[in-house]
N, C-alpha and C positions, 0 to 999 in steps of 0.2 A: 689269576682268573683267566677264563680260558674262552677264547671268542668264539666257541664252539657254537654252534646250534644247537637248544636245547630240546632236542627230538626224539632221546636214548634215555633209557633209566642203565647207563653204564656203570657194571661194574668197576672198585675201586683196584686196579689193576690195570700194569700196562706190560705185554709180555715184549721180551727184547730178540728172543729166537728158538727153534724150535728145531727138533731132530726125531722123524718119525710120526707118532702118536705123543711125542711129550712137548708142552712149554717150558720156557722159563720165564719169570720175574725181573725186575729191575734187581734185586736182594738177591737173584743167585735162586728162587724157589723152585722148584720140581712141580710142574700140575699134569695131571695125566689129559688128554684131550678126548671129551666123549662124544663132541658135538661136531666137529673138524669143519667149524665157520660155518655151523648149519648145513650140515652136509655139502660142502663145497670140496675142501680140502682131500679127493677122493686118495692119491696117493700120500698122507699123512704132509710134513711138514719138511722140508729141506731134500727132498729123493732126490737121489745123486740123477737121475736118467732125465727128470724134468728141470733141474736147474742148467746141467749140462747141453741140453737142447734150447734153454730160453737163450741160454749164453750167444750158444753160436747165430742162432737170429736175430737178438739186440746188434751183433755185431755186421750184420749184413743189410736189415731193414725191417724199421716195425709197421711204419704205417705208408700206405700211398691214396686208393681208394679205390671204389666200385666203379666208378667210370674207367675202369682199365682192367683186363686179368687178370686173378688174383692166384697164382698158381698152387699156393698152399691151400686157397680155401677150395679152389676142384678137389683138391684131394682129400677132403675133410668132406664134402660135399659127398663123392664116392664113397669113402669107409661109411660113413651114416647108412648110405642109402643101402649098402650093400648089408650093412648088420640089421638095417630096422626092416627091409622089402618097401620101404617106398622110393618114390622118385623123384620128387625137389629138394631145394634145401636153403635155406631163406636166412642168414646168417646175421646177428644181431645182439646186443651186450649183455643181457638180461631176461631172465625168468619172465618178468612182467612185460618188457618190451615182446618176446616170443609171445606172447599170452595177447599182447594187442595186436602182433602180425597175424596170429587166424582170428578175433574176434572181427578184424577188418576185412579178411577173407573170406567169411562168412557172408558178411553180410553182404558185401558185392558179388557173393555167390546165388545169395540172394536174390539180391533185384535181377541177376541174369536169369532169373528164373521167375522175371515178373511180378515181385511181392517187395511189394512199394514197403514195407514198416519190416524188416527183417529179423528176426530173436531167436533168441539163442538160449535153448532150458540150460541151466545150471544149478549146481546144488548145493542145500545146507550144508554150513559149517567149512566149506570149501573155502581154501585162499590160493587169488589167481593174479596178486601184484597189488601195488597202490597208485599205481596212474587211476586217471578215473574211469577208463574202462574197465580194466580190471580191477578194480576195488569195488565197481558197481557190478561186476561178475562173485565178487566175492559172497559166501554167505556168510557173515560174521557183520552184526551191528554196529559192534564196538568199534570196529577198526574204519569203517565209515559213516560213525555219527562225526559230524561237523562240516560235512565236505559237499550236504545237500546243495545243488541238485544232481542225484546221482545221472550217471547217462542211462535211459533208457532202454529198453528190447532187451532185456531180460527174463524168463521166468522159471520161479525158483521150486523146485521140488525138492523132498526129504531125501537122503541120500541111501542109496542102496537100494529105492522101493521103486520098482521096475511099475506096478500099478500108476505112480500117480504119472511115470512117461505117459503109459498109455493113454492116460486121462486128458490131459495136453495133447496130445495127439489124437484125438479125437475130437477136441475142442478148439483148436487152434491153428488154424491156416498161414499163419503168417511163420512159422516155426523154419529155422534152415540148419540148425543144428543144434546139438550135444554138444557140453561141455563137462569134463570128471575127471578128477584124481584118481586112478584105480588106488592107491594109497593117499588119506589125507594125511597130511605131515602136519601141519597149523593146527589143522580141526582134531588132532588128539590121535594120531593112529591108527583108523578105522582103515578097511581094505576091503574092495569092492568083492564080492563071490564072484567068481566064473559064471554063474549061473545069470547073473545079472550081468554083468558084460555082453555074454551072448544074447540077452536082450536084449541090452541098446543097439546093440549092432543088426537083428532084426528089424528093429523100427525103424531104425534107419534108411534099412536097404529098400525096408518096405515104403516107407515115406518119401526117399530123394532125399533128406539129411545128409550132413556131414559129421561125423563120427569122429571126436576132436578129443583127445587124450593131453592133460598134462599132465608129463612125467618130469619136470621143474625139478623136482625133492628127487622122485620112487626111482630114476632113467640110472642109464649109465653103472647096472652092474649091482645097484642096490641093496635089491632085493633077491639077488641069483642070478635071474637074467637080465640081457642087455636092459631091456624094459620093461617095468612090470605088468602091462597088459599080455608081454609071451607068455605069463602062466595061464593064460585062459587059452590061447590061439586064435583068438580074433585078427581078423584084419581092420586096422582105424585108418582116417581118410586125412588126420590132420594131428599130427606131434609135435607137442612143444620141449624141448631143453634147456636148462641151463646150469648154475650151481656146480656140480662135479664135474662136468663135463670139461673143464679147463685146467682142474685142480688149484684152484684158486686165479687164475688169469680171467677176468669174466671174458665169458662167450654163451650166446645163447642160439636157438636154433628155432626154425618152425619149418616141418617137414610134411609133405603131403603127400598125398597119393589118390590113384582112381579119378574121381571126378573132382578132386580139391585141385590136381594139376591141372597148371595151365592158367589156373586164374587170374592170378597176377598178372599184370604185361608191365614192360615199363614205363615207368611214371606214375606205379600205382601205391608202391612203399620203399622206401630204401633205410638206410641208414649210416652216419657218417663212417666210423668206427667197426661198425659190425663186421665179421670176418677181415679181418687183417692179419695180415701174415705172423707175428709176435701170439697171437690171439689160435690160431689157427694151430700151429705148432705147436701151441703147450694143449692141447685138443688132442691132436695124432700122436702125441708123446702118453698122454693119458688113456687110449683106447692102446695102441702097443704093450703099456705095462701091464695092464689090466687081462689084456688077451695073453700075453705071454706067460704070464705069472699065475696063470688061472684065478683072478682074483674074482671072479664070479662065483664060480664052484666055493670058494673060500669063504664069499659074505653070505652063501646060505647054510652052510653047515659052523660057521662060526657065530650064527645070530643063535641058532637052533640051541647050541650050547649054552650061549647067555640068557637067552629065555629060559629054560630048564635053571639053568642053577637060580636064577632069580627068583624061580618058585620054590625051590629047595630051600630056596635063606627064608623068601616071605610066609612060608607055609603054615596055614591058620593066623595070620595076620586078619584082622575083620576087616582092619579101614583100607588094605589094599582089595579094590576092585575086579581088578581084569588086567595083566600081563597078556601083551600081544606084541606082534610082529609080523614085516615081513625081510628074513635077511638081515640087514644094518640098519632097520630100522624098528626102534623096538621102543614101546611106551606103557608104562606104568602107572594104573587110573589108582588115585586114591577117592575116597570118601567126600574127600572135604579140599576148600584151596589149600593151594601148599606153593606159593612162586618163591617163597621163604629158603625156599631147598636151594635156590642157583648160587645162593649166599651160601648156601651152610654148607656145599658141594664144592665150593673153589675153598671156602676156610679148611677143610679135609683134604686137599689139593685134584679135586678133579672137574673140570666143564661139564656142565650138565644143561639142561635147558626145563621148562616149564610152559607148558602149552596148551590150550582151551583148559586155564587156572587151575587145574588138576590133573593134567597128564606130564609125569616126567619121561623127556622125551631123548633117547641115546640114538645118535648119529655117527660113529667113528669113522673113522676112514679105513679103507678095503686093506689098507697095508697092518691092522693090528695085531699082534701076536697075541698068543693063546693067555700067555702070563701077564699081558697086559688086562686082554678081556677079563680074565679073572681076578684080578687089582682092583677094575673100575666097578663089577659087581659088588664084589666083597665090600667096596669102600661105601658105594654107594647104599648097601643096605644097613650098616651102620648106622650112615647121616637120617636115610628114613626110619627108622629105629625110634633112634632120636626124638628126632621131629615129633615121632606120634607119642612119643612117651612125656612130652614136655607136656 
C-alpha cells in the first residue's frame, strides 16, 4: 500500500523511460505519448541536447539564490524579453505560482492607482492554478467546491464575449485588470478570436487596465508562435509561463511590460527556487532547439494535419461535435461524457487526456514525427469508435 496522497485518480501504470514521443512500461510495453505531461514535455522524452545540457549544469551548480546574481536566469530573462517585446521577467516554479505573481501585481497596481478593493475580470471555464488565488481566478465549480472561502476581487464574465467586458466596465470602478487564456486548455479547447483580443486590449488602453495573458498551456511555440496571443498582434502588459517552457524541469515566468513595469520593487514577491541555474538552463536549451529546429513552423502545419485527418476518420460521426485546434493543441468535443477514453487510450497504447468531461484533449511535444502523428490519430479513432459503439 502506498503512503501516497490520495489526490490523483492515477492511472494503473508506471512508465520506466522514454525516447522521444514514446513511453515505456515496467513489462517492456510501447505507449505513444499524446499528452507529453500535459504539455510540459515540449522536446518529447530523453533529447540528447536537453539532457546533455542538464548534465553539464548538475555538474557545476544547481541551486544558490535570488539574493545573489543569477547569471543564467539574465539570460533567460533576455531571450524572453527579446522573443515576447516585453521588459521584465519574474522567474518562478509553476503555472499557478506565475498566475499569483501578476494576480498580486495587479492588485498592487491597483492601490497605486488609488482603488482601495482591486479586481480582476476573469473568465468562464478558465483554469489559472489551485493555490487559492488562482483557483478563485478559475472558472470551473468543480475544481473549487470545498475550498470555500474563495479569495475575493474577482469578476467573472462568459468567455470570448467582449459585451459583457464592456458591461463591467461601465459598471465597475474598482476593475485593474484582465485575465484570459487566448486558448483554454482545461476549459475544452476554445481559442480566443483576434477580433476579441483586440478588444480587450482596447478597454484596456482605454480604462488604465492591465492586459494579463496566460499562456501556462498555449506559450512556448504551441500553437505556431512563440505565444499564442502573436496571432492576433496585440500588445499585453502582463505574461504568465510555465509547463513547456523547461521541458519538463519546472520553470515558470511572469513577464510585463508598459505600465505593468516597475511595479514590483524589492520585498514585494520573491521565490526560493524560482529561476536557478539547473531551472534556467533546461529553459535556454528549450527555446535553442525549438528556434533552431523550426519547431514552431512544425506545430502549426503538423497540428493542421491531424486536425484534417481526424475529420477524415470522424466524418458523419453524429456524437463527435466539434474538432478544433490551435497548433499542438487539438480537442475533440463529443456528445456525451467520455473520461472512460484515458483508460481505453493507454489499453490501445497511447496517452490521451479528457477535459471539461467531454473534450479529448491531444498535447504532444513539438518533436513528433509525421508517422507518429498519424499512429496516435489512427489509433485514437478506433478507441473512439469503440467507445460510441459500445
Amino acid at each position: 500500500m502506498s503512503h501516497l496522497m490520495n489526490n490523483y485518480a492515477r492511472q494503473a501504470v508506471a512508465f520506466t523511460h522514454g525516447q522521444g514521443c514514446l513511453l515505456f512500461d515496467e513489462q517492456g510495453r510501447r505507449y505513444l505519448d499524446g499528452l507529453a505531461g500535459i504539455a510540459v514535455n515540449t522536446l518529447g522524452h530523453n533529447h540528447p541536447r536537453l539532457v546533455s545540457a542538464l548534465g553539464q549544469q548538475l555538474a557545476r551548480m544547481i541551486h544558490v539564490s535570488n539574493l545573489y546574481r543569477v547569471k543564467e536566469q539574465e539570460s533567460l530573462a533576455d531571450r524572453l524579453a527579446a522573443l515576447s517585446g516585453m521588459d521584465e521577467v519574474f522567474f518562478c516554479n509553476s503555472g499557478c505560482e506565475a498566475n499569483e505573481a501578476a494576480i498580486k501585481l495587479a492588485r498592487l497596481f491597483g492601490h497605486q492607482k488609488g482603488i482601495d478593493h482591486p479586481a480582476i475580470v476573469v473568465m468562464e471555464h478558465a483554469f489559472h492554478g489551485r493555490t487559492l488565488a488562482t483557483l478563485s481566478a478559475t472558472g470551473n465549480r468543480k475544481v473549487q467546491a470545498g475550498f470555500e472561502p474563495l479569495v475575493p476581487g474577482f469578476v467573472r464574465v462568459p468567455f470570448a464575449d467582449l459585451a459583457a467586458v464592456e458591461h463591467v466596465a461601465a459598471n465597475n470602478s474598482n476593475v485593474a485588470a484582465v485575465l484570459f487564456e487566448p486558448v483554454q486548455g482545461e476549459g475544452g479547447i476554445h481559442i480566443a478570436s483576434a477580433d476579441f483580443m483586440h478588444g480587450l486590449r482596447r478597454i484596456c488602453s482605454e480604462r488604465g487596465w492591465l492586459l494579463m495573458v496566460d499562456e501556462v498551456q498555449c506559450g512556448l511555440g504551441r500553437t505556431g508562435k512563440w505565444f499564442s496571443h502573436q496571432h492576433s498582434g496585440i500588445k499585453v502588459d502582463v505574461m504568465t509561463l510555465a509547463k513547456g517552457l523547461g521541458s519538463g524541469v519546472p520553470v515558470g515566468a511572469c513577464l510585463t511590460a508598459g505600465p505593468a513595469t516597475g511595479v514590483f520593487k524589492p520585498g514585494n514577491h520573491g521565490s526560493t527556487f524560482g529561476g536557478n541555474p539547473l531551472a534556467c538552463v533546461a529553459a535556454l536549451t528549450t527555446l535553442d532547439v525549438l528556434e533552431e529546429n523550426h519547431l514552431l513552423e512544425r506545430a502549426a502545419t503538423l497540428g493542421e494535419h491531424m486536425r484534417a485527418r481526424l475529420r477524415e476518420r470522424l466524418a458523419g460521426v453524429a456524437a463527435i461535435t466539434d474538432i478544433r485546434g490551435s497548433g499542438l493543441m487539438l480537442g475533440i468535443e463529443l456528445d456525451r461524457p467520455c473520461s472512460e477514453l484515458v483508460a481505453a487510450g493507454l489499453a490501445a497504447g497511447i496517452l490521451i487526456n479528457v477535459t471539461a468531461d467531454r473534450v479529448v484533449r491531444l498535447l504532444p511535444a513539438l518533436v513528433m514525427t509525421d508517422a507518429e502523428a498519424d499512429e496516435l490519430v489512427d489509433t485514437l479513432t478506433q478507441v473512439l469508435l469503440a467507445f460510441l459503439a459500445a
